[in-house]
C-alpha positions in Angstrom: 77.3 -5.1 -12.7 75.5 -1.9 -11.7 72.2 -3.9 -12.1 73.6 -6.3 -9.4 74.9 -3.9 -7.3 71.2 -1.5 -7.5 69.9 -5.0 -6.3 71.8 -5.3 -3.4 71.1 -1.7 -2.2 67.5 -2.0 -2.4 67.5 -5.6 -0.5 69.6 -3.3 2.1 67.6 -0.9 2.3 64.4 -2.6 3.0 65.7 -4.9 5.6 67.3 -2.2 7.0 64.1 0.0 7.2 62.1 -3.2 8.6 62.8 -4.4 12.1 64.4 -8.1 13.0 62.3 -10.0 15.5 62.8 -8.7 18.9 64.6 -10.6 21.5 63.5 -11.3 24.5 65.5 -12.4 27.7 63.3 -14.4 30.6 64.8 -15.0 33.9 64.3 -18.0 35.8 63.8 -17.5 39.6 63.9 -20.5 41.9 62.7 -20.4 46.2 63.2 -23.2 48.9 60.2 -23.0 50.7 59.1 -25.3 53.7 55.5 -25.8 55.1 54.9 -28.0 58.5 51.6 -29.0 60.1 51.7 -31.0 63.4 49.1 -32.8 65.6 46.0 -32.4 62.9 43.1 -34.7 62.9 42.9 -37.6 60.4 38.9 -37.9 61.0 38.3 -34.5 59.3 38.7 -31.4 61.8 40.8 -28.6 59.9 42.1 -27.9 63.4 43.6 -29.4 65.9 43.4 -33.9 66.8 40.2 -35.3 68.3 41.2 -36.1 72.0 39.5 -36.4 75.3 41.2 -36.2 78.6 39.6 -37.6 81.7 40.7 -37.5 85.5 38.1 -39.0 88.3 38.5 -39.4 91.9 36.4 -42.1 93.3 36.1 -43.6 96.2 37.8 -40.7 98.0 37.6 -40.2 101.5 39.5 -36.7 103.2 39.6 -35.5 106.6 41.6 -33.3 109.1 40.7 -33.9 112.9 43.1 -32.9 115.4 42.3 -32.9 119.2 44.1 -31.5 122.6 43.9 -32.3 125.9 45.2 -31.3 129.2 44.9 -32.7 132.6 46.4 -30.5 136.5 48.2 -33.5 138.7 48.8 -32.7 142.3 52.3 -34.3 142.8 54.7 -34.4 146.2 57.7 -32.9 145.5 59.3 -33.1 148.7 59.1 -32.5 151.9 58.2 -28.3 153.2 58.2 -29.1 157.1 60.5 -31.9 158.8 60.5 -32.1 162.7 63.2 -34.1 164.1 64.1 -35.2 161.2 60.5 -36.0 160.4 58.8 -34.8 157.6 55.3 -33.2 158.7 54.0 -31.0 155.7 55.0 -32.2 152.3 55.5 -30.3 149.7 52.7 -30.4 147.0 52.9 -28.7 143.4 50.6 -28.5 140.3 52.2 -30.8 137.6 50.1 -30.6 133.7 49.8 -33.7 131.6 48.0 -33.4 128.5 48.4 -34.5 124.7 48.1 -33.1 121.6 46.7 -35.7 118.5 45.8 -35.1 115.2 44.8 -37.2 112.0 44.5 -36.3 108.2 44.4 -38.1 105.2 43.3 -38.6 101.4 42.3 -42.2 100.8 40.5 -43.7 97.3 40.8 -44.5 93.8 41.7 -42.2 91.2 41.0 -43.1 87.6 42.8 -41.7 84.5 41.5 -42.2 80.8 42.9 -40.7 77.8 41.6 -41.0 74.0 43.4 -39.7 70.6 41.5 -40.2 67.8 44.6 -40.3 65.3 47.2 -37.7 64.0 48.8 -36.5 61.2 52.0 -34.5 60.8 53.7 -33.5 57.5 57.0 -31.8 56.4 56.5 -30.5 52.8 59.5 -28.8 51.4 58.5 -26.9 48.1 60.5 -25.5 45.1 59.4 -22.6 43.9 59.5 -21.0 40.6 58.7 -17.3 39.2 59.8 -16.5 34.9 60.1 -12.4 35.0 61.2 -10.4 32.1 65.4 -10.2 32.2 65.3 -7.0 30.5 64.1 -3.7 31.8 60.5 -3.2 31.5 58.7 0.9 30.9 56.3 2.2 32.4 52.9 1.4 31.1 54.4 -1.5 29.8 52.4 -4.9 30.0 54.9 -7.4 31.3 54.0 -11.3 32.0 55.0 -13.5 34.9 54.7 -17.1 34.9 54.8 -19.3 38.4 55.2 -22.8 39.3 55.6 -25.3 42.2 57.0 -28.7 42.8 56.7 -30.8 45.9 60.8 -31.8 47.1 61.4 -35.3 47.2 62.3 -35.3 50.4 58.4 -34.1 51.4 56.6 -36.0 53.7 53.9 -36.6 56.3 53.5 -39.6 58.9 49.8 -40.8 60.9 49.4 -42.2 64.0 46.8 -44.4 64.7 43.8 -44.4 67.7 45.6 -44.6 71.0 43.7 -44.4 74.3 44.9 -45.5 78.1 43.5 -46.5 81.4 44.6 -46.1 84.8 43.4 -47.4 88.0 45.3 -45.7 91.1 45.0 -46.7 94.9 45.7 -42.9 96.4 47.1 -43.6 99.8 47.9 -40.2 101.9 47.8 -40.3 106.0 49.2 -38.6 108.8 48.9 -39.2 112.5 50.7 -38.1 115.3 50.0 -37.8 118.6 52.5 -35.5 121.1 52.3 -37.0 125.1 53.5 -34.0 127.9 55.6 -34.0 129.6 57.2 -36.9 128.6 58.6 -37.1 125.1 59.2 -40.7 124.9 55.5 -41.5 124.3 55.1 -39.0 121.4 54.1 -41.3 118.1 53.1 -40.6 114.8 53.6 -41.2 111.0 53.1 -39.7 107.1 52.8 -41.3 104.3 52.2 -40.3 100.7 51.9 -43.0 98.3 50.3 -43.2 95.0 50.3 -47.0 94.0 49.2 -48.3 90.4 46.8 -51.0 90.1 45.4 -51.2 86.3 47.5 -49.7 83.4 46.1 -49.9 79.9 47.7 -47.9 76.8 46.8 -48.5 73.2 50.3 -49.9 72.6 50.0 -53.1 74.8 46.3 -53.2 75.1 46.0 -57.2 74.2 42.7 -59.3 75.6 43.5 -62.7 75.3 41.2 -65.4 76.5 41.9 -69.3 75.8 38.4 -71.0 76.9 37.9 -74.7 76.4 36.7 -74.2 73.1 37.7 -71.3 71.4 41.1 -68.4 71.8 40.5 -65.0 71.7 43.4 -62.2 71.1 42.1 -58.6 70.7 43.7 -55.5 70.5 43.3 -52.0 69.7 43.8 -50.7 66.2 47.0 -49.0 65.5 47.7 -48.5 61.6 51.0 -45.7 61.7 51.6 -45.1 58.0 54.3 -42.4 56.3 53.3 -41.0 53.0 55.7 -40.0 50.3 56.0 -38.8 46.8 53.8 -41.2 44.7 55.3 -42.7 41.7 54.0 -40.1 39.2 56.1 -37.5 38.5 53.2 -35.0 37.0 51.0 -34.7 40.8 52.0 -33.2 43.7 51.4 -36.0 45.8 52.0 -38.0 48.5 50.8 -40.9 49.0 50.4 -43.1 52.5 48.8 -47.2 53.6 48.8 -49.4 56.3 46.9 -51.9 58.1 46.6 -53.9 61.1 45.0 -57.5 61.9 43.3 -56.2 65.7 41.1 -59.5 66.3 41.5 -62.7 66.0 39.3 -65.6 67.1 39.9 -69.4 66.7 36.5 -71.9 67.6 36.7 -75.4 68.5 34.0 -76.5 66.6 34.7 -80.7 67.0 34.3 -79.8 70.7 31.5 -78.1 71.0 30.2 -80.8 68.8 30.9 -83.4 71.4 29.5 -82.1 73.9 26.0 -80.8 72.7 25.8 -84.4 70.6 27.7 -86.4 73.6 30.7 -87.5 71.1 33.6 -89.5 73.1 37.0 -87.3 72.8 38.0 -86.7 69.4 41.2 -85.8 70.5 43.6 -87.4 73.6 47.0 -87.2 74.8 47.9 -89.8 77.7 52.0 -90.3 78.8 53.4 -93.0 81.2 56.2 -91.9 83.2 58.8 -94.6 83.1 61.7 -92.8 85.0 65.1 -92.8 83.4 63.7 -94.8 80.4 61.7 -91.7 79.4 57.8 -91.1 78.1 55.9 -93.9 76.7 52.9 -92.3 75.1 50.1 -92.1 72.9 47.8 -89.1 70.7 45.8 -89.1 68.3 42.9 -86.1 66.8 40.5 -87.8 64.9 38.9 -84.6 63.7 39.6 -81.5 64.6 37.4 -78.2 62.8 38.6 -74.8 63.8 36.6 -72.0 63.1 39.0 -68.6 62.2 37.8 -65.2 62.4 39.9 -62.2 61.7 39.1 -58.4 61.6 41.5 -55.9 59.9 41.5 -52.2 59.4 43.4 -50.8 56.5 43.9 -47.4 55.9 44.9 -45.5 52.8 45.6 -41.3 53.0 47.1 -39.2 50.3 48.4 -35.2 50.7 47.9 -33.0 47.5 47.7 -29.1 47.3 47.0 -26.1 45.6 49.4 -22.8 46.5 47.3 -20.2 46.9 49.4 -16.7 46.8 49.6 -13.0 46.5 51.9 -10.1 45.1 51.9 -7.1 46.6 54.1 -4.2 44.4 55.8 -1.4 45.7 52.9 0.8 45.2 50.6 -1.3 47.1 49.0 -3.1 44.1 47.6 -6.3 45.2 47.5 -9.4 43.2 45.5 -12.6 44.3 46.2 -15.6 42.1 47.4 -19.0 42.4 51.4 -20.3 42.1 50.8 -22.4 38.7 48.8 -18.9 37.3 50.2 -16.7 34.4 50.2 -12.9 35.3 50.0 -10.0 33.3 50.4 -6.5 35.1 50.7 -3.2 33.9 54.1 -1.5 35.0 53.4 1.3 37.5 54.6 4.7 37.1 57.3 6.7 39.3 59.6 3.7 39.9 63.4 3.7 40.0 65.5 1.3 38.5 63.7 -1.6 39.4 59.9 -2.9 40.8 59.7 -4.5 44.1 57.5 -7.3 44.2 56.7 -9.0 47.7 54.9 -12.8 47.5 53.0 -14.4 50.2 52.1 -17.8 49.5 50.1 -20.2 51.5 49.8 -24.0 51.2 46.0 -25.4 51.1 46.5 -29.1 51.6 43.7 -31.2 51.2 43.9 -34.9 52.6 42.3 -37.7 51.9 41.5 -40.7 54.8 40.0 -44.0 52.9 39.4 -46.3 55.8 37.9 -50.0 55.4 37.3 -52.8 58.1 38.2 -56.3 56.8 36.2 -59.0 58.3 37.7 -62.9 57.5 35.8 -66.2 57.8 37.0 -69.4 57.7 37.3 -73.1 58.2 40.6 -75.7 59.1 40.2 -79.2 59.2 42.6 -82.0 60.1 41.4 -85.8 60.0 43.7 -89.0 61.3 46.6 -87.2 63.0 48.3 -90.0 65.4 51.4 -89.9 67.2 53.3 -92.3 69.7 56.0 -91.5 72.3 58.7 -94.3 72.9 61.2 -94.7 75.2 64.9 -93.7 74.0 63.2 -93.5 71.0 61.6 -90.6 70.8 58.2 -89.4 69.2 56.9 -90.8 65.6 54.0 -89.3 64.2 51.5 -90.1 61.6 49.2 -88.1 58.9 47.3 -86.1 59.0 44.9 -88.1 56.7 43.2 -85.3 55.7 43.8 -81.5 56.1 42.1 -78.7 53.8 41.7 -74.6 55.1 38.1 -73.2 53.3 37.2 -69.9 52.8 33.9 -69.2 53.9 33.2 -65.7 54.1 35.1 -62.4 53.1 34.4 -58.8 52.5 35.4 -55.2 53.6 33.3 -52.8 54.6 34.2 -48.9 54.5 34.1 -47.2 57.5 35.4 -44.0 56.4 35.9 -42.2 53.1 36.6 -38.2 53.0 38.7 -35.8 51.5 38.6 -32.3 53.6 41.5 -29.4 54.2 44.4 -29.9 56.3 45.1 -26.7 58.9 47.7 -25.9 60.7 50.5 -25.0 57.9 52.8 -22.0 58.0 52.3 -18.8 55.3 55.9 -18.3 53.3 57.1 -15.2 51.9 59.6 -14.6 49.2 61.0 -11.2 47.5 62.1 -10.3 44.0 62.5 -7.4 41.8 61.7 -6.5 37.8 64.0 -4.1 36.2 62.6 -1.1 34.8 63.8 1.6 32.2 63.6 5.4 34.1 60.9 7.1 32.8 63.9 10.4 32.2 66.2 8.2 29.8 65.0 8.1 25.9 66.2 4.7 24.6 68.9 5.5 21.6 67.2 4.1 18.0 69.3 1.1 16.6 69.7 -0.1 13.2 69.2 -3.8 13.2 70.6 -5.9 10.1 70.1 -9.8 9.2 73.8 -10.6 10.7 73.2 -11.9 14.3 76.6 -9.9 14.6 74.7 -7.0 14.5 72.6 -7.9 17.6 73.5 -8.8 21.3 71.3 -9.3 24.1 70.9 -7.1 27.0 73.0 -8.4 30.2 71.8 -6.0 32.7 70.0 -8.1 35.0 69.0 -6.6 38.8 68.1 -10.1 39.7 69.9 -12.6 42.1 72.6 -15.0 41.3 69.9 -17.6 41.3 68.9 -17.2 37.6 68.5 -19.0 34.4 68.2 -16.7 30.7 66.5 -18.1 28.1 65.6 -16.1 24.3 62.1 -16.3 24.0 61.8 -15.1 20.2 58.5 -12.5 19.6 56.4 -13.1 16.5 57.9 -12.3 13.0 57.8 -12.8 9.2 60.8 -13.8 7.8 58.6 -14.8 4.3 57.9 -11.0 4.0 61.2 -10.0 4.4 62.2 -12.5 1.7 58.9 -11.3 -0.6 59.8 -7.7 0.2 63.3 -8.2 -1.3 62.1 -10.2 -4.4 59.4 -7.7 -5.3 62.1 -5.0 -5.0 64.8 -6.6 -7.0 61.9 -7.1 -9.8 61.1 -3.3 -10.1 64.9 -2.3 -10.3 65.1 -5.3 -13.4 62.2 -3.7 -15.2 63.0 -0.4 -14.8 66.7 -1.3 -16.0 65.4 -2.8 -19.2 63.6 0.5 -19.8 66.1 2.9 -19.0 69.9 2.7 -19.3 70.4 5.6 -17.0 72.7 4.8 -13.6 70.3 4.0 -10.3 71.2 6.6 -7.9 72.3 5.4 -4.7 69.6 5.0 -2.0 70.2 7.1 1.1 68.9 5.9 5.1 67.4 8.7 6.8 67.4 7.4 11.0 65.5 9.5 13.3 65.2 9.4 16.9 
């Protein structure tokens, strides 16, 4: 029994004298951050959209004339001398007559052209992560922080495609007038200021059409608007963005130019008698008919990734440049309170990628023995075709434009935090540690926000060499027991601070 007992001590006593693994708490901080970009270039430019603003008078004619003239009337008046009733000097005054006239005006054509080259604008809301040590750190301590980003689902950006307008203005501004004395009656004039629109063009109805005798025509400006969002893998911070648009389209009518370079009768008729209230009786027939088709497409593809360049600036002014994703190790300073500041400016350096590809498609319809009649209170019956097949002939794509080049224009974000710290006046107390987890809590003196997550991150240890410790100590007490049959004294714990 004593044996046992001198076994247990010694297994005590060891253990006690060798540390358990140290536990330490991490704290889990978490920041909504949002960067925004407007009106940025698609084509390449880390500033600002390519645009050009144009506005030209021509035809203009101005001018400002005014004139006045006065004329001196002699006029009777009356009568300054009557004898018997007679009058025998008349009475003459001066009378003015004159007119004031005057012309100005602003006549011609004023044009106004406007070209964007494409935009891009992007809302990217970002959560962001920092892991700082939960319990208080010394000073001259080497403590760790870990950071990490994530782009929000709900992160986007949207492109606009090439827009331009036209505008052809008739500028109509002219006044006249012309004031008669003394009589007001005669006075006449006018003003008029009119600006009246002859040609408007903009990118969003911009559509040529032309429908010649043998061949149709439809063109159009480009306009490919896309809006990118989160790709489908969850490991990038990505989004993702395509579109395209069919600008041009031409259609050939190659069976009639063929008849009339090789001087073919009609391939194709239509003729209708008019036979009143019994209806149409009429006839058609295409006995070939080979369209040429030509289309031209643009397709665009873009994609939004970034990197989170950052820095920490401590309450002493220590200045940390590193990159959100990073693992930083930093020496605690000296001559702080109960806890370290720690200020982070983070920036978001977007880089965007424009793939953009012209897609040019050629090919060939033909229909053979297509007839149709039109019968009175009948109706119309129609036959074949006999023969209808569409060939490809010709496609590709061609890249126009393929670069990947920094976005500019986003906002700088700033977040605060602060790291506990033990003060540098207050001696930590020395603990005993023992095997029972009873005899071991964590610390829960946290100077963080509400906004945190604890986690034990255990620090390396040797459980084996406890175990090995103990064994080789039991086997000393054994031996020496079989040696000796004097009592084992009882081991005594000396704890210093």
């Amino acid at each position: 029994m004593k044996l046992f007992q001198s076994i247990i001590s010694l297994l005590v006593t060891g253990v006690t004298a060798i540390a358990l693994p140290n536990v330490t708490l991490a704290t889990n901080l978490k920041f909504d951050l949002d960067f925004t970009t407007s009106n940025q270039n698609i084509w390449g430019e880390e500033n600002n959209n390519f645009s050009w603003d144009g506005d030209n008078a021509s035809l203009a004619v101005e001018w400002n004339e005014s004139l006045a003239k006065n004329y001196s009337l002699l006029k009777n008046t009356g009568c300054a001398q009557k004898i018997w009733g007679v009058c025998v000097w008349p009475k003459i005054e001066e009378l003015n007559v004159g007119f004031n006239a005057f012309t100005e005006g602003n006549l011609g054509l004023q044009n106004t052209f406007n070209l964007n080259g494409g935009i891009v604008d992007a809302l990217i809301p970002v959560d962001l992560f920092f892991e700082i040590p939960d319990s208080p750190v010394k000073a001259g301590e080497i403590l760790t922080i870990q950071s990490d980003f994530s782009f929000d689902d709900n992160s986007s950006f949207s492109t606009k495609g090439i827009n331009a307008s036209y505008d052809l203005d008739l500028i109509f501004d002219v006044a006249t007038g012309v004031d008669i004395n003394p009589v007001n009656q005669l006075d006449l004039g006018f003003d008029i200021d009119e600006k009246i629109n002859l040609v408007n063009l903009d990118g969003n109805n911009i559509n040529l059409q032309l429908d010649e005798k043998f061949g149709a025509f439809d063109i159009s400006l480009p306009q490919v608007n896309t809006t990118g969002f989160k790709s489908e893998n969850p490991l990038k911070n990505q989004l993702i963005s395509s579109g395209e648009d069919e600008f041009m389209k031409a259609a050939i009518d190659l069976d009639g130019l063929a008849s009339l370079l090789f001087g073919l009768p009609s391939l194709q008729e239509k003729q209708e008698l008019d036979l009143g209230t019994f209806g149409n009786l009429g006839f058609y027939y295409n006995l070939l008919d080979i369209e040429a088709a030509i289309t031209l497409s643009m397709f665009q593809n873009f994609s939004l990734t970034s990197e989170l360049p950052a820095i920490l600036k401590l309450e002493d002014n220590t200045i940390i440049n590193f990159n959100i994703g990073d693992e930083i190790s930093l020496t605690m300073p000296d001559n702080i309170g109960n806890s370290l500041e720690v200020e982070a400016f983070i920036d978001f350096n977007a880089l965007f990628t424009n793939s953009t590809n012209l897609e040019i498609d050629f090919a060939l319809d033909f229909i053979a023995g297509e007839f149709g009649l039109e019968l009175p209170l009948v109706g119309e019956k129609n036959l074949g075709p006999l023969f209808e097949k569409s060939i490809g002939i010709y496609e590709t794509t061609f890249e126009l434009f393929d670069n990947t080049f920094q976005l500019g224009g986003f906002n700088q974000e700033k977040v605060n935090f602060k790291i506990g710290t033990v003060p540098e006046l207050e001696q930590p107390q020395t603990q005993i540690r023992l095997l029972s987890t009873a005899f071991s809590q964590p610390v829960e003196d946290s100077l963080l926000s509400s906004q945190i997550n604890r986690k034990k991150v255990p620090e390396p240890s040797s459980i084996i060499g406890l175990l090995t410790l103990g064994i080789f100590g039991g086997s000393l007490i054994f031996k020496k027991s079989e040696k000796s049959v004097k009592p084992i004294k009882k081991a005594k714990i000396l704890v210093t601070k």
